[in-house]
C-alpha positions in Angstrom: 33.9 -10.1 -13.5 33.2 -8.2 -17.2 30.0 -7.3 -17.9 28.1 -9.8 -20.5 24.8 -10.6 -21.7 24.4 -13.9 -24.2 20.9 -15.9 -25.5 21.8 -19.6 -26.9 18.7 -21.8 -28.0 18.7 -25.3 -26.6 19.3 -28.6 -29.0 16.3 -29.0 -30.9 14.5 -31.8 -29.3 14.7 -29.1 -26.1 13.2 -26.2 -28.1 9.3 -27.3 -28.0 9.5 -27.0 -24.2 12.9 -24.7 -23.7 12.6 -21.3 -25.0 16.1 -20.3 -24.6 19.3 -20.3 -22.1 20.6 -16.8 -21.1 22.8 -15.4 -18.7 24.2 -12.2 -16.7 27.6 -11.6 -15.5 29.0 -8.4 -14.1 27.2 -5.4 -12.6 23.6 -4.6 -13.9 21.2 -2.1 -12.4 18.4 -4.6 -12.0 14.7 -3.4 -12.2 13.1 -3.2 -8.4 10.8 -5.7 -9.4 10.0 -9.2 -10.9 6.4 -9.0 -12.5 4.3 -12.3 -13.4 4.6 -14.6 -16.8 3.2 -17.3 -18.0 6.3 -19.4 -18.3 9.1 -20.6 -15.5 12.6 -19.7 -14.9 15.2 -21.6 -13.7 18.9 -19.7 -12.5 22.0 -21.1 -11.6 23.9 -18.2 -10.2 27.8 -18.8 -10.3 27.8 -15.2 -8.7 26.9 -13.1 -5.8 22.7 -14.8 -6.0 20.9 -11.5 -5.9 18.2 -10.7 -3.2 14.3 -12.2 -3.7 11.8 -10.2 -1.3 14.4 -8.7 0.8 16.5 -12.7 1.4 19.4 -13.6 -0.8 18.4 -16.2 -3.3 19.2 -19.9 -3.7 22.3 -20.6 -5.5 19.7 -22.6 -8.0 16.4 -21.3 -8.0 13.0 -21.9 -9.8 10.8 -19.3 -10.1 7.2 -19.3 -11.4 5.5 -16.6 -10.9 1.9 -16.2 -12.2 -0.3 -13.8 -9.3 2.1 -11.1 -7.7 5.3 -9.6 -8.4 8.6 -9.8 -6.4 11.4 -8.0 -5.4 14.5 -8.2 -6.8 18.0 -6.2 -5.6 21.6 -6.9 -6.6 23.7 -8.0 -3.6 27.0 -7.8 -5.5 28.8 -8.5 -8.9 26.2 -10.9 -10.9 26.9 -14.3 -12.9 24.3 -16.7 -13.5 22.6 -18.8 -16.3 19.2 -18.7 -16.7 16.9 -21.6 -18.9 13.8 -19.5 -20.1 10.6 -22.3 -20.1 7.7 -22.0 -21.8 4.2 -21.9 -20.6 3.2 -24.8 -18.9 6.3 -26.7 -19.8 8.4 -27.0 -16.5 6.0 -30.6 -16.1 7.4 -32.0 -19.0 11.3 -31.7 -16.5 9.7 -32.5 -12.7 7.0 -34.7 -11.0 5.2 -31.7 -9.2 2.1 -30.2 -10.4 2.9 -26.7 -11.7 0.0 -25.6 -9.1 2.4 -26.3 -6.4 5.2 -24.3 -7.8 2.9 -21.4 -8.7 3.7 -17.7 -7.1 7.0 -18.9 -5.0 10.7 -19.4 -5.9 11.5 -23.2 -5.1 15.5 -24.4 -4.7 16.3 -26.3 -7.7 17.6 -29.4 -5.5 14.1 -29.9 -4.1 12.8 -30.4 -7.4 16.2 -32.5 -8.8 17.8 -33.4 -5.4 21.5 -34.0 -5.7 22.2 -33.8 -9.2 21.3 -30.1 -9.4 24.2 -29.1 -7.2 26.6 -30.9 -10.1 25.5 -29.3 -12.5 25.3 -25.9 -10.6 29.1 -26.7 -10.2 29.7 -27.4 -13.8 27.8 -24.3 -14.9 30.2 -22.4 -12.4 34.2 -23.9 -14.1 32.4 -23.7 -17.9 34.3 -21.7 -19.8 31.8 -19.6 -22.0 28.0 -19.6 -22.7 28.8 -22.5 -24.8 30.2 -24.7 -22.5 27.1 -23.6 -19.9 24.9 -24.7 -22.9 25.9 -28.1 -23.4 25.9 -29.0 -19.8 21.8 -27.6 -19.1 21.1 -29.8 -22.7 22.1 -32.8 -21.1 20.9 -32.2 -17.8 17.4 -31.4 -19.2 17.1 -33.9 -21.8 17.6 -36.6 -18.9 14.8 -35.2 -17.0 12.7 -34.9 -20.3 13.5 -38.5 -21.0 12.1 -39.0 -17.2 9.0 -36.8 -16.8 7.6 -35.6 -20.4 4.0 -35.8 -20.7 3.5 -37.1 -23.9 -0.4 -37.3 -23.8 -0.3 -34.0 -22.9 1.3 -32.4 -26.1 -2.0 -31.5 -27.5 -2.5 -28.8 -24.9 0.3 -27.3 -25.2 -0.2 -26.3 -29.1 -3.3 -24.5 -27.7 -1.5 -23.0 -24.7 0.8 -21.7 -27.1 -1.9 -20.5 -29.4 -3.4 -18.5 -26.3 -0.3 -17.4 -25.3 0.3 -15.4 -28.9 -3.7 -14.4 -28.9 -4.6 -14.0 -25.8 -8.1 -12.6 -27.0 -8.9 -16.0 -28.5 -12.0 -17.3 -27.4 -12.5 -20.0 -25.4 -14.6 -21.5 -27.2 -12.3 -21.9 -29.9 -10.1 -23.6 -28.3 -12.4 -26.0 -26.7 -13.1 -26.7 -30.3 -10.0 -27.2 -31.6 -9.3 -29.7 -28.7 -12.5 -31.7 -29.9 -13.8 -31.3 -26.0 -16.7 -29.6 -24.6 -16.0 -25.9 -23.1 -16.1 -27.5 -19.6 -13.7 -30.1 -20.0 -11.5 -27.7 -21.9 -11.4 -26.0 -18.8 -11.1 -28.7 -16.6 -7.9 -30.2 -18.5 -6.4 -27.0 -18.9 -6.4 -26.2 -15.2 -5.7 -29.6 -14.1 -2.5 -29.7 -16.2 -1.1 -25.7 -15.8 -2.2 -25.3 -12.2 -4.4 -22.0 -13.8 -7.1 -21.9 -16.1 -7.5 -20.4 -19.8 -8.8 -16.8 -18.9 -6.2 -16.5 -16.1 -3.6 -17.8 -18.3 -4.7 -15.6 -20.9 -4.4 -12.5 -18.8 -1.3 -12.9 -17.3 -0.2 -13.7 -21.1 -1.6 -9.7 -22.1 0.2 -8.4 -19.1 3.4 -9.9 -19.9 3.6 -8.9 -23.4 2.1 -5.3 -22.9 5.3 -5.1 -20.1 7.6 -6.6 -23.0 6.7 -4.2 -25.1 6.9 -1.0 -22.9 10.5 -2.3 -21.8 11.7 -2.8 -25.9 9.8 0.4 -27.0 11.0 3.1 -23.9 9.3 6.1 -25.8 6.1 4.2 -26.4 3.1 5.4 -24.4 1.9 3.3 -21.8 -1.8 3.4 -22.7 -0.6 2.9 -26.5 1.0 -0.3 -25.7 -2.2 -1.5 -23.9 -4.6 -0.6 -26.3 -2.2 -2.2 -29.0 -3.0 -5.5 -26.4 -6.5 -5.4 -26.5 -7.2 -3.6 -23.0 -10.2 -1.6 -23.0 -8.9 2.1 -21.7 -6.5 2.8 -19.4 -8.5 2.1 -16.1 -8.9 -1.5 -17.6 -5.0 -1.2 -18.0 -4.3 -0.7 -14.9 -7.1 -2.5 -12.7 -5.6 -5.7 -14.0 -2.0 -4.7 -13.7 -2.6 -4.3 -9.5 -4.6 -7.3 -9.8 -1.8 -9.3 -11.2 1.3 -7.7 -10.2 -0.1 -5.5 -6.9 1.7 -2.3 -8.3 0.7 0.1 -10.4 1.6 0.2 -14.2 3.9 2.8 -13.5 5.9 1.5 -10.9 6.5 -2.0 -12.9 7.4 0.2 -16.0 9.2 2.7 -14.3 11.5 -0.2 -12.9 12.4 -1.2 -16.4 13.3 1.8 -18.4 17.0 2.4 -18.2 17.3 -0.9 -16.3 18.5 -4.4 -17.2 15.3 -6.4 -17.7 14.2 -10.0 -18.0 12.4 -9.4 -21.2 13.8 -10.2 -25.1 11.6 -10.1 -28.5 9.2 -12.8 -28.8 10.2 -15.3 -31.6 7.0 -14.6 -33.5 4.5 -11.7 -33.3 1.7 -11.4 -31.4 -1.6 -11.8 -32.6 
């Protein structure tokens, strides 16, 4: 299997909720470990699945992680397809709340039963990120057309609004949204399984780590200051209480490595 990375971007009515498809095939040195995001990721591996906490992965796998870090080791030559979601918008594809997916990686087939393993066989005989493309559009605009939550698109403009600023205030937000700061709250974390401060930590983390891994000559402690941490003990007291490593073992992973990050599609505020 040759070595290839490729990014495609989903039709457009996909793109609000679908950041991007992506895939791996061949041998890459994979970092040690899988920190926390804000968003979900879904991988059909057409591969040798590689190994999650020491067990060899699903063949279609769902992973959201938000409140510890996992392990991740090759187990053999890789090829999979990955679809990148954004924050808070794997509810807008499933009928569980995202609370229950939270911090564990979930088999695809016990969120979509019987039709995953189709299309984990037509992702595997594609021909071409192309091909692999077209089949997760029209899987996941049949689930859209099943599961969006329309009533629900208001929060995500302010998700995504935290997500890019994740030193907005609260309060703002609860403006915007025309609610009280309570009920802000309380519709936030009802709907992402996690509430706006959490959410907006894990969203610093994540770019800070995205960052370090684009940037491999940049200073640690630059990159966090640049993110709005305080000094470095701030830095790295919320790194263990995210990830439960130190900064330097997560960033040490990375450097040299193949990673799961890629730019951002707009800068961050």
């Amino acid at each position: 299997m040759h070595q290839q990375c490729w990014h495609l971007r989903p039709t457009a009515q996909l793109r609000p909720f679908i950041d991007r498809y992506w895939g791996w095939e061949g041998n890459h040195p994979l970092p040690p470990l899988l920190p926390p995001g804000t968003g979900s990721e879904c991988i059909f591996h057409y591969g040798t699945p590689y190994l999650l906490d020491g067990r060899q992965s699903p063949r279609a796998v769902i992973l959201s992680l938000r409140t510890r870090a996992i392990a991740i080791e090759g187990n053999g030559p890789l090829g999979f397809v990955a679809v990148r979601f954004r924050g808070g918008s794997l509810r807008h594809f499933c009928g569980q709340s995202l609370a229950q997916l939270h911090d564990q990686y979930w088999p695809a087939p016990a969120i979509w039963g019987e039709s995953t393993e189709h299309l984990s066989d037509r992702l595997a005989q594609a021909i071409g990120p192309a091909m692999r493309a077209s089949a997760l559009d029209q899987f996941f605009l049949a689930r859209l057309g099943q599961h969006e939550d329309r009533s629900g698109r208001g929060l995500d403009v302010l998700l995504d609004k935290l997500y890019y600023a994740p030193g907005t205030a609260i309060e703002t937000l609860a403006e915007e949204s025309g609610w009280t700061r309570r009920h802000f709250q309380r519709k936030f974390t009802d709907t992402y399984g996690l509430g706006p401060k959490q959410f907006a930590r894990i969203a610093r983390l994540g770019h800070t780590l995205r960052m370090l891994a684009l940037s491999p000559g940049m200073p640690a402690l630059d990159a966090a200051m640049r993110m709005g941490y305080f000094d470095q003990p701030h830095f790295i007291h919320e790194t263990r209480a995210l990830t439960g490593h130190t900064p330097q073992a997560i960033i040490a992973g990375m450097r040299g490595k193949s990673h799961f990050y890629n730019p951002p599609s707009r800068p961050i505020a």
